[in-house]
C-alpha positions in Angstrom: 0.0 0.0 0.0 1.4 3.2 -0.9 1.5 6.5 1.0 -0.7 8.2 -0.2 -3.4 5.5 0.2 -1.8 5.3 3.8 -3.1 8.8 4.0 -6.2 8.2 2.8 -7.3 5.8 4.6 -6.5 7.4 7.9 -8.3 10.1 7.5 -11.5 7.7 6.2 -11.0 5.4 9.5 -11.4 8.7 11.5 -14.6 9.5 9.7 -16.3 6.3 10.0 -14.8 4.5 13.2 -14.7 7.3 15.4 -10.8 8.0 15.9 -9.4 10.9 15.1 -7.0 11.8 12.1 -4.0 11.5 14.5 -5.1 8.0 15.9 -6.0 6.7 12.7 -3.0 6.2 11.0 -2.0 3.5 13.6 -5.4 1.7 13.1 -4.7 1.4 9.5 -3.4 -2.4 9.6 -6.7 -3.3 11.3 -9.0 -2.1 8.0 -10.8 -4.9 6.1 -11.7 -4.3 2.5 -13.3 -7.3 0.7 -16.3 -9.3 1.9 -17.5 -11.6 4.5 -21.0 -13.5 4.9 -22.3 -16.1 6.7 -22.5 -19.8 5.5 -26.3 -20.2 5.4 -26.2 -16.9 2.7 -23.5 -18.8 0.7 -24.9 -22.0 0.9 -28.5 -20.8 -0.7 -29.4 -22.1 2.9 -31.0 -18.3 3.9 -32.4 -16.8 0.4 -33.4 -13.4 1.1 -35.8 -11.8 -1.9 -36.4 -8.4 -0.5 -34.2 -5.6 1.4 -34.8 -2.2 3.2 -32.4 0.1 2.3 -31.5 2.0 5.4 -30.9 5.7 4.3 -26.8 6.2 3.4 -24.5 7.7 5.8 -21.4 9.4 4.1 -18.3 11.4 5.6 -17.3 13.6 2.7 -14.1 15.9 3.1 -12.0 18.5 1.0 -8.2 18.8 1.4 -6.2 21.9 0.7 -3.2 23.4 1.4 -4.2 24.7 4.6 -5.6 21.6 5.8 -9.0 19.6 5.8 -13.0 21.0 5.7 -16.0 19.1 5.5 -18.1 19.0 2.5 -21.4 18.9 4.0 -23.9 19.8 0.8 -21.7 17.7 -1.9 -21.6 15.1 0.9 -25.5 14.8 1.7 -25.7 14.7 -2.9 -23.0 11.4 -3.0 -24.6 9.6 -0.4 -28.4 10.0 -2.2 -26.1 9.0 -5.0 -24.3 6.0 -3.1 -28.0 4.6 -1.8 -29.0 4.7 -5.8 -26.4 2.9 -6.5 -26.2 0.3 -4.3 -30.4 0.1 -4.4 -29.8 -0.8 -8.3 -27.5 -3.4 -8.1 -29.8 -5.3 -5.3 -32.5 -4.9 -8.0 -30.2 -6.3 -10.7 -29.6 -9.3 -8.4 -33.2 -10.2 -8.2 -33.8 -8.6 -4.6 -37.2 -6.4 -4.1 -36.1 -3.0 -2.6 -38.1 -0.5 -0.2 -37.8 2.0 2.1 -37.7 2.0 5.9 -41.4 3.4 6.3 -43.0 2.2 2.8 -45.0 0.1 4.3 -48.1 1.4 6.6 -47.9 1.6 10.3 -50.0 2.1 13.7 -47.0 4.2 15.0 -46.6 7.7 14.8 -44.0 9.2 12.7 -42.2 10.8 15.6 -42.0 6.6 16.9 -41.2 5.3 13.7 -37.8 8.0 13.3 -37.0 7.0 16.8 -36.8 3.4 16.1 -34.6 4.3 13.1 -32.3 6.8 14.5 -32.2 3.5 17.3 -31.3 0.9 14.6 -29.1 3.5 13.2 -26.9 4.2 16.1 -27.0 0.3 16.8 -25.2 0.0 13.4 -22.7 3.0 13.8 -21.7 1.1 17.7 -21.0 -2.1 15.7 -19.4 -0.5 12.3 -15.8 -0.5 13.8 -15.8 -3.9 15.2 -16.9 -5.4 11.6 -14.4 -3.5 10.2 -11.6 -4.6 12.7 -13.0 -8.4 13.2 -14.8 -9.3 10.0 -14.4 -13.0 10.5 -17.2 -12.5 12.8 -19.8 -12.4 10.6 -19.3 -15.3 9.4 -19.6 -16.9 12.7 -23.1 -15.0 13.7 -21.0 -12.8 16.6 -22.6 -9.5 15.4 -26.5 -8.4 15.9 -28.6 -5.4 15.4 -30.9 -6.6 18.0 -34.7 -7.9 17.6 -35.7 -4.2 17.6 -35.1 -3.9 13.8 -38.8 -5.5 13.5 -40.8 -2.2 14.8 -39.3 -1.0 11.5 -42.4 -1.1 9.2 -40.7 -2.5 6.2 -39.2 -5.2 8.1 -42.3 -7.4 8.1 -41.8 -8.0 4.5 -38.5 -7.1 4.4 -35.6 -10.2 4.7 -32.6 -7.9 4.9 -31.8 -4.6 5.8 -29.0 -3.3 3.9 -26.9 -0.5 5.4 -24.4 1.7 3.3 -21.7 3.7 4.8 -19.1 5.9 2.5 -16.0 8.0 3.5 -14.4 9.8 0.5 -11.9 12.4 0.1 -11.1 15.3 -2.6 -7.9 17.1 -3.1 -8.0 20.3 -4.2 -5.6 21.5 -7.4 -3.4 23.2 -5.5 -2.7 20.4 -2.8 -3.1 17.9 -6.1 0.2 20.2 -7.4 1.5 19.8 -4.7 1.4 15.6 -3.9 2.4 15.6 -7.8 5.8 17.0 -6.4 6.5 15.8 -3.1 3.8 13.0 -3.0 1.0 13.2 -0.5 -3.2 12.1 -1.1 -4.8 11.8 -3.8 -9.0 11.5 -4.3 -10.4 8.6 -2.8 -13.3 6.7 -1.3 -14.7 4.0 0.8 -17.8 2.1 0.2 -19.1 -0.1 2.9 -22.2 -2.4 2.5 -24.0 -4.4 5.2 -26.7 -6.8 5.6 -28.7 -7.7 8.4 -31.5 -10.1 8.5 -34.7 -8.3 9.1 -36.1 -10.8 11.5 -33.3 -11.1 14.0 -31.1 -8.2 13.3 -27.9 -10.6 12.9 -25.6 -9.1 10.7 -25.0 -11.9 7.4 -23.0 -10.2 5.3 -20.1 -7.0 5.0 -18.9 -5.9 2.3 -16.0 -3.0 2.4 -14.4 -1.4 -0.8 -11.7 1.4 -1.7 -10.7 3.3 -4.7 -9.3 6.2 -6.0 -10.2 8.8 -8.6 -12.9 10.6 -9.5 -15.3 8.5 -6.9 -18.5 11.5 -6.7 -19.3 11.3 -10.4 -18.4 8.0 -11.2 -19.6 5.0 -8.5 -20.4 2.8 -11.3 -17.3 2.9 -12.9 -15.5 2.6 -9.4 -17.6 -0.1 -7.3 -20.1 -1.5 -9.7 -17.9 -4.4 -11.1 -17.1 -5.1 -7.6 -20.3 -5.1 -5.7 -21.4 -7.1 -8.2 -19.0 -9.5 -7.5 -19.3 -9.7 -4.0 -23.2 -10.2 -4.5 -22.4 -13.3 -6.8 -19.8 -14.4 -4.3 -22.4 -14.1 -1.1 -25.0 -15.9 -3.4 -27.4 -12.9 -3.2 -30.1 -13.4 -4.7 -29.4 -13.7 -9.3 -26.1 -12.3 -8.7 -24.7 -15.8 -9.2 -26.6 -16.9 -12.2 -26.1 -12.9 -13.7 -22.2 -13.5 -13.5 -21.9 -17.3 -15.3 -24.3 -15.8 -17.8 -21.5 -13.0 -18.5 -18.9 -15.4 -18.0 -17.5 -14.8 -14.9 
């Protein structure tokens, strides 16, 4: 791994793990990128049709010369973008997608955010572990908790899906600049995760980096790859959809 990914990746571990940009850099061995899932998804032994697509959680930041600032408006835009994504490839894999509160409810709206913000901050608590210990999921160690079925979609629902992205953009003058004396470069993260929507037991995690130009092209960048990992985790088509195409 170079330096500049080195870089990188710190600063996307502080986002999303809760260190800070100082601290980071020594966690940088323990970051997983690939995927995990449980036997029973692999196996075809739990077939899930249908997911709820929690709404996307990004970290989105600018570097310059005079140091880092958050990119709040272009960040809220890729994550909309990032949930679009990832929503269309879980359609081209044969899996049914909705939306936390598509389907009706007895509950009042005020309840029904609670219980999301809830699940939410359930998933934030257990983002660094999967990230640090992924080998876990595939031994059933991590849970959401049974409290993911007050969530209205999760009565039809057979996975929630959680998507989590940390990116970075360097501006032209600190682009100049690396060009000379080396330093980051533009850069994302991509994580996806899958719980079961009747027990909350994470199933499946799936964690991808890559440079460029990550805002305007996702496609280009993840596409190939979360379709891969889709095939891999036996989600859904995915693994019929990649023989066909001879892969």
């Amino acid at each position: 791994m170079n330096v500049r990914c080195e870089m990188f990746l710190a600063l996307a571990a502080a986002m999303l793990v809760g260190a800070s940009p100082s601290t980071a850099s020594a966690q940088i061995t323990l970051q997983f990128y690939g995927v995990r899932a449980q036997p029973k998804l692999r196996s075809g032994q739990f077939s899930p049709r249908s997911a709820c697509v929690m709404p996307a959680e990004v970290g989105l930041t600018k570097l310059g010369v005079k140091g880092a600032e958050d990119m709040t408006e272009e960040g809220e835009s890729w994550g909309r973008a990032l949930q679009v994504f990832v929503e269309s490839h879980l359609g081209s894999a044969g899996i049914a997608v909705t939306q936390p509160f598509d389907e009706p409810s007895s509950a009042s709206n005020d309840e029904l955010r609670q219980v999301l913000l809830q699940i939410q901050e359930k998933y934030r608590a257990t983002y660094p572990q999967l990230v640090k210990k992924p080998k876990g999921v595939d031994k059933s160690l991590y849970t959401l908790g049974d409290q993911v079925t007050l969530l209205p979609c999760a009565e039809k629902a057979d996975l929630l899906v959680f998507v989590r992205g940390a990116g970075q953009v360097v501006t032209k003058d600190r682009a100049a600049l690396s060009f000379i004396a080396g330093g980051p470069i533009d850069g994302a993260t991509l994580s996806v995760a899958m719980a079961d929507a009747k027990t909350g037991e994470i199933v499946a995690f799936i964690r991808h980096y890559e440079t460029g130009d990550f805002l305007d092209k996702s496609e280009e960048d993840f596409g190939e790859s979360l379709d891969s990992d889709f095939a891999y985790i036996n989600l859904g088509n995915a693994r019929k959809n990649a023989k066909a195409a001879g892969h």
